[in-house]
C-alpha positions in Angstrom: 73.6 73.9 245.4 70.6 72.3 246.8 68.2 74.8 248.9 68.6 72.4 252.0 65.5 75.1 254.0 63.3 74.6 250.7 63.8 70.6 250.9 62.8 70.5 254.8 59.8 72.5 253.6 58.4 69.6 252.2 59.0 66.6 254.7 56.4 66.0 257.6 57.9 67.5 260.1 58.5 70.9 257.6 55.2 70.7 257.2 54.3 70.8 260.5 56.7 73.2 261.9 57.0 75.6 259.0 52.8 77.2 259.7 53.0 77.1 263.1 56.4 79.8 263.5 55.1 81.3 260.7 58.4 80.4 258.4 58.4 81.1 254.7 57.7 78.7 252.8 58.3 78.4 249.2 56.0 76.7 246.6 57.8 74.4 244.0 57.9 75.9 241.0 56.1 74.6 237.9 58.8 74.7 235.3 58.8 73.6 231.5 59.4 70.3 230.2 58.6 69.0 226.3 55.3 68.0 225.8 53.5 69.4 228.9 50.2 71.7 228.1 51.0 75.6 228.2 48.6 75.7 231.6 47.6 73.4 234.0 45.9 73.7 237.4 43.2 71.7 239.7 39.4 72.2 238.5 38.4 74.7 241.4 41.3 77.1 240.7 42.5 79.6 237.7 45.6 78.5 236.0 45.6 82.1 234.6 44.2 85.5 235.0 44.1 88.1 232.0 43.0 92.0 232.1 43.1 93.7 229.3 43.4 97.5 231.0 44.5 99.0 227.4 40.8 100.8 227.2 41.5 102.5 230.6 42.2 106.6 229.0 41.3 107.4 233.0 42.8 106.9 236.8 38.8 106.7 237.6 39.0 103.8 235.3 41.2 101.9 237.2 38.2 100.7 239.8 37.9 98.4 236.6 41.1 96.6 237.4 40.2 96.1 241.2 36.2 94.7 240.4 38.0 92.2 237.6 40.4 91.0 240.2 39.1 91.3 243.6 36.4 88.1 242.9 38.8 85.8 242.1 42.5 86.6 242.8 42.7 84.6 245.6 41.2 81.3 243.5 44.9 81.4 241.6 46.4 77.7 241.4 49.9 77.2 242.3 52.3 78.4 239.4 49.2 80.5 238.2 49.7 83.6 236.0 48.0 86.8 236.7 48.5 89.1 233.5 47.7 92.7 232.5 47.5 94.5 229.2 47.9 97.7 229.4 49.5 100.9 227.1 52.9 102.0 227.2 52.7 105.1 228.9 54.9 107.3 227.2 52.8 106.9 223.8 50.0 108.1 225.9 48.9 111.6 226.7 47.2 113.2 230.0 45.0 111.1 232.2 45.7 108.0 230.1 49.1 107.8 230.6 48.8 108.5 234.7 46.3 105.2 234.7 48.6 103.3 232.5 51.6 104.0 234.4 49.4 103.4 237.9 49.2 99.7 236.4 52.4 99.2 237.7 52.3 99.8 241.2 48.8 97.2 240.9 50.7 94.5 239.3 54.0 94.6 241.5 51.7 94.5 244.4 49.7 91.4 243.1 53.2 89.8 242.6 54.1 90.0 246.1 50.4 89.0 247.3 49.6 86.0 245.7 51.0 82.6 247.1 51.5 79.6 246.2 54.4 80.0 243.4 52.2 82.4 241.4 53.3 85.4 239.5 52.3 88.6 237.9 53.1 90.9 235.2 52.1 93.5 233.1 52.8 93.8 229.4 52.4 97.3 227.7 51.2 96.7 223.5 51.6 99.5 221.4 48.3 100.3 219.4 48.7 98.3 216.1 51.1 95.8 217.9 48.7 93.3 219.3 50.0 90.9 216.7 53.4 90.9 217.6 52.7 90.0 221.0 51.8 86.3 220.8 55.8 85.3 221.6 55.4 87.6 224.7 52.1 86.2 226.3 53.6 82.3 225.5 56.0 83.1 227.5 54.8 84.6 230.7 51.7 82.4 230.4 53.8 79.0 230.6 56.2 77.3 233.0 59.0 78.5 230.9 58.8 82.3 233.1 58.9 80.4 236.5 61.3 82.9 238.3 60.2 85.8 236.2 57.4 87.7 238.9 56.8 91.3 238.6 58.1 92.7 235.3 57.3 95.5 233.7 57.5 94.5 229.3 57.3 96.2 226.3 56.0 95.2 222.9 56.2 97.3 220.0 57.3 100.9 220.9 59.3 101.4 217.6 58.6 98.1 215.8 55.0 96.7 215.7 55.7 93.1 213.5 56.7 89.6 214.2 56.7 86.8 212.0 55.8 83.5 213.8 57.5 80.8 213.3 56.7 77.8 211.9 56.8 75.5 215.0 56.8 76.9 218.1 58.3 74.0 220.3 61.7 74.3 217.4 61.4 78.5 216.7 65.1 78.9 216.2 65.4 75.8 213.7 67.9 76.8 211.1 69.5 79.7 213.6 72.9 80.2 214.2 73.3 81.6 218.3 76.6 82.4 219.7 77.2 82.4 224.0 80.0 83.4 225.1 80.6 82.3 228.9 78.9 79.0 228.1 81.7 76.5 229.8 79.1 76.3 232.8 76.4 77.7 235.1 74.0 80.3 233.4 75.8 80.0 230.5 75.6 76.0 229.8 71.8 76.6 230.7 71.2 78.9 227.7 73.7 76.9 225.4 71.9 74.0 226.4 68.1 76.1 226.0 68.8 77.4 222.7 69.9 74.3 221.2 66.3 72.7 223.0 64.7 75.3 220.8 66.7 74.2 217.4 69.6 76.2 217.1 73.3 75.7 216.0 74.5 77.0 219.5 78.5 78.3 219.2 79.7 77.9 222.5 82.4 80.4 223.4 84.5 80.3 226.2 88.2 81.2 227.4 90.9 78.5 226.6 91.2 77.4 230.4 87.8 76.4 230.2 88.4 74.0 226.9 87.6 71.3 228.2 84.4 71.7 229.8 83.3 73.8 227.3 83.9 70.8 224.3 81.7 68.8 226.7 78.9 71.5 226.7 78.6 72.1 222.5 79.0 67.9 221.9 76.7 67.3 223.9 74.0 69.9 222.5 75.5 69.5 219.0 76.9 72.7 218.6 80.5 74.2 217.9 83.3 75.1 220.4 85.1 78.3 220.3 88.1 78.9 222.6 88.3 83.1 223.0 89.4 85.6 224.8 86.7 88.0 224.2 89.3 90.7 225.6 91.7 90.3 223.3 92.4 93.2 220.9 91.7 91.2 218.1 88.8 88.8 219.4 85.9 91.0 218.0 87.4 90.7 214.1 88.3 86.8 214.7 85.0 86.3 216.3 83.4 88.1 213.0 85.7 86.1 211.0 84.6 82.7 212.6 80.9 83.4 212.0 81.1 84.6 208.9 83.2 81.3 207.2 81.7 78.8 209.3 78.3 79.7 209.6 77.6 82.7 206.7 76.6 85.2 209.8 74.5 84.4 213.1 70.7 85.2 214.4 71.7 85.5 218.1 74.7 87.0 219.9 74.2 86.6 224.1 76.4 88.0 225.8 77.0 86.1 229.2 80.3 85.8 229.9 81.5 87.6 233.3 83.7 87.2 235.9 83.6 89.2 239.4 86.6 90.3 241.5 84.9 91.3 244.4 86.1 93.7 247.5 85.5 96.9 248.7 86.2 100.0 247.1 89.1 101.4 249.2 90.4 97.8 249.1 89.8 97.1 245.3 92.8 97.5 242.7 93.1 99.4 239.8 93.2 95.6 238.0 90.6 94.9 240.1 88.2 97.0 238.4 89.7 96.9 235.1 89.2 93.4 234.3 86.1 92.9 235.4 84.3 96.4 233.2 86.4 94.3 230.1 85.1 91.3 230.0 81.6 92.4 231.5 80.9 95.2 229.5 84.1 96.5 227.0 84.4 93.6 224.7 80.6 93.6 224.6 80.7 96.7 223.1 83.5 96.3 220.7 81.8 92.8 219.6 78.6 94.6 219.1 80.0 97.1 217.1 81.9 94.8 214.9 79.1 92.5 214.3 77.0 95.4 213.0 79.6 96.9 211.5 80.5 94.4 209.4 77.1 93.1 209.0 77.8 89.5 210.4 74.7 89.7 212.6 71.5 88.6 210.5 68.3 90.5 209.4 65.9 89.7 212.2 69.0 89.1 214.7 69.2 89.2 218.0 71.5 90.5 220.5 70.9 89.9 224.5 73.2 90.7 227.6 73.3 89.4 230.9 73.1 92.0 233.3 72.4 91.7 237.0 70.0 93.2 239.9 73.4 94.5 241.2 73.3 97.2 238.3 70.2 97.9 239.6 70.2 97.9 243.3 73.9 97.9 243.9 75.5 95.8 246.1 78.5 96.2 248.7 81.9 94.8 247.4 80.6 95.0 243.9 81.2 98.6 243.1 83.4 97.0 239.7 80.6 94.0 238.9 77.5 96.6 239.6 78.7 99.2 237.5 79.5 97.0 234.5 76.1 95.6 234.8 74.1 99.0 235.1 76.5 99.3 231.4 74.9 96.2 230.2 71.7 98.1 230.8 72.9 101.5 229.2 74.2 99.5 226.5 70.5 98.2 226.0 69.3 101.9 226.3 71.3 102.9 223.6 71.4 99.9 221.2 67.4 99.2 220.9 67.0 102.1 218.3 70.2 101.3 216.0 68.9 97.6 216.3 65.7 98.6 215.2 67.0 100.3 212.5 69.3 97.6 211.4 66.1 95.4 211.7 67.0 93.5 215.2 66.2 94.0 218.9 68.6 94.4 221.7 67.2 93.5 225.3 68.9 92.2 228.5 68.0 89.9 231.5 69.1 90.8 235.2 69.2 87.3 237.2 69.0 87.5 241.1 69.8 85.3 243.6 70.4 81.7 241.0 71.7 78.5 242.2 75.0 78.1 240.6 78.0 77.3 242.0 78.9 81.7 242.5 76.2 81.7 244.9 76.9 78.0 246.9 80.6 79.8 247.8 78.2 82.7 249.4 78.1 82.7 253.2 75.3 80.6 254.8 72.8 84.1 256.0 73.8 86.0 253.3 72.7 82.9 251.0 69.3 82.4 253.0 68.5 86.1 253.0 68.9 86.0 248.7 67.1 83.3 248.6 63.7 84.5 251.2 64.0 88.1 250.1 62.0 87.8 247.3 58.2 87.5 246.6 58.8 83.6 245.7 61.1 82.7 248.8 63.8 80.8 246.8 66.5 81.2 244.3 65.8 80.6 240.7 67.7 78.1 238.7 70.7 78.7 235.8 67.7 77.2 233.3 65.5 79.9 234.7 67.8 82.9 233.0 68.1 80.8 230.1 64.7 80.7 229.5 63.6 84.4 229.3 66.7 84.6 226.7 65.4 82.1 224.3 62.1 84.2 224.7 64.2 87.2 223.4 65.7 85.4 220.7 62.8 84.0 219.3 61.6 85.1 215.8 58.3 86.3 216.9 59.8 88.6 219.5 60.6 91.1 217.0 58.6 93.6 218.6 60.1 93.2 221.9 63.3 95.6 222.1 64.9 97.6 224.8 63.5 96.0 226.9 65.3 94.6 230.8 63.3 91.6 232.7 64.6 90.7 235.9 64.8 86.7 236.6 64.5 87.3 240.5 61.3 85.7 241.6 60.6 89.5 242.4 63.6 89.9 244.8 62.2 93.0 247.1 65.8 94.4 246.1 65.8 96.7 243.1 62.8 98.2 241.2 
């Protein structure tokens, strides 16, 4: 749905009216499109802004941040990119890790100052993983992290290589990824983001949505599956559908979901079933059949969906949040067996995304997801699918267990 309040933004009169009540008034975001340089920006501003804080071992160090920014934050262009380095805290000991875990209240801050459609983040490197990162600072650093503002990333904690691939603009080129949910909305966007990046995408999908989901993979190229993913037996025919057609797969993203919304005294017992099976349950029992039975590649990938309702909560959701605080658990848990089994595990939580889920929303309810947030809009379905095709890429190898929230740094959540 079309943000009519963004759109009125823009015309004279917006442009007019909007300064002089003091309204919000959200930038338009620079987002990626083939062939356009990684940054771009008018000659008097900074397209980017990079700190490397990893050398700060004390919190009297940190006046270093504030004399590197304090000159020139406010010469950021629109869609500029302010970016710290820093160490992950829990590998440090003492004073270091009280100044590197003080880099986070800086950068959150920095995402809710600067204007203009800018963003900030901060990305902790293990010592000896500086190599791995290159996937990580592509990412944030381009129009591909549009909605992504605020984050809080780690590279390398238990794995410190990547291998690059050959061509960036095509890193999944001879990849097999798997969506399920990928009919529509967020999951069409990924389908369609993954197969942008040269994958075989198998688009997955329940039966009733056949139809538009045949329309999805023909038009990226890629395979249909028609599955219940609750089924008893979906997890072995799934395994059993990857490994003849394809000999395995490099990326499982789990997106599928459904809510079933209502209050908890209100809510029934099916209610809440159905929505922790398809949201979280048969995520699990996929997982563990994919590993088990070794149909997920060396180098793969697995990725869920989860949601700033498992994080902040939300009323009527009590089913929907908790299976999305699972998603995260499930991430917790999985990112050292992944590891070990030579793969990542990490998650996404979207916020407020313009899909038709959030057009049936009532109208202040709508606005307020949309304003609350340090970017003053919603993000779009290709903004989720974005961060994921980060994830999956080959030279994210390093970057496991890790949760980004696409939610232009909604001032819900942490």
């Amino acid at each position: 749905m079309a943000d009519r309040y963004q759109q009125f933004t823009k015309t004279p009169l917006g442009k007019f009216v909007v300064p002089k009540l003091g309204l919000p008034n959200p930038a338009t975001l620079r987002r990626y499109r083939p062939g356009q340089p990684a940054l771009e920006g008018p000659a008097d501003r900074h397209a980017a802004l990079v700190f490397d804080a990893t050398g700060v071992k004390d919190p009297g160090q940190l006046r270093e941040v504030y004399r590197f920014f304090h000159p020139v934050i406010r010469k950021v262009g629109p869609s500029g990119r302010v970016l710290v380095l820093g160490t992950p805290p829990e590998l440090a000991d003492g004073r270091e890790r009280i100044a590197q875990r003080a880099l986070e209240g800086f950068v959150r801050s920095v995402g809710k100052e600067l204007k203009r459609g800018a963003t900030a983040q901060l990305v902790y490197v293990a010592e000896g993983a500086e190599d791995a990162a290159e996937s990580t600072l592509r990412f944030l650093l381009s129009a591909k992290s549009a909605f992504v503002d605020g984050q809080v990333i780690r590279v390398g904690t238990d794995r410190k290589t990547a291998p690059a691939p050959e061509d960036w603009d095509k890193p999944l080129d001879g990849k097999v990824a798997l969506v399920t949910g990928a009919s529509r909305g967020i999951g069409e966007a990924i389908a369609e983001t993954l197969a942008r990046d040269g994958a075989h995408v198998v688009a997955l999908d329940i039966p009733a949505q056949g139809g538009d989901l045949s329309t999805v993979a023909n038009r990226i190229g890629g395979s249909a599956l028609q599955l219940d993913i609750t089924a008893g037996d979906a997890p072995a025919k799934l395994a059993e559908y990857l490994t003849s057609r394809h000999d395995g797969v490099d990326v499982v993203v789990h997106n599928a979901g459904i809510t079933r919304d209502k209050t908890l005294g209100n809510m029934t017992e099916g209610g809440w079933d159905s929505v922790l099976a398809v949201n979280l349950s048969a995520q699990l029992a996929v997982n563990d059949k994919l590993l088990g039975d070794k149909v997920l590649r060396e180098n793969g990938r697995i990725i869920g969906v989860s949601s700033i309702a498992g994080i902040a909560g939300n009323v009527g959701q009590t089913n929907y949040a908790t299976s999305k605080a699972g998603v995260i658990g499930m991430v917790n848990v999985g990112a050292p067996q992944l590891a070990e089994y030579g793969g990542t595990i990490n998650a996404v939580a979207p916020g407020f995304i313009e899909t038709k889920m959030t057009a049936a929303v009532p109208l202040f309810i709508r606005e307020a997801g949309r304003r609350l947030a340090s970017l003053g809009q919603g993000g779009l379905p290709v903004d989720v699918a974005e961060t994921i095709a980060w994830y999956a890429n080959p030279a994210s190898a390093a970057v496991n267990g890790n949760l980004v929230r696409v939610c232009g740094q909604a001032l819900l959540g942490a």
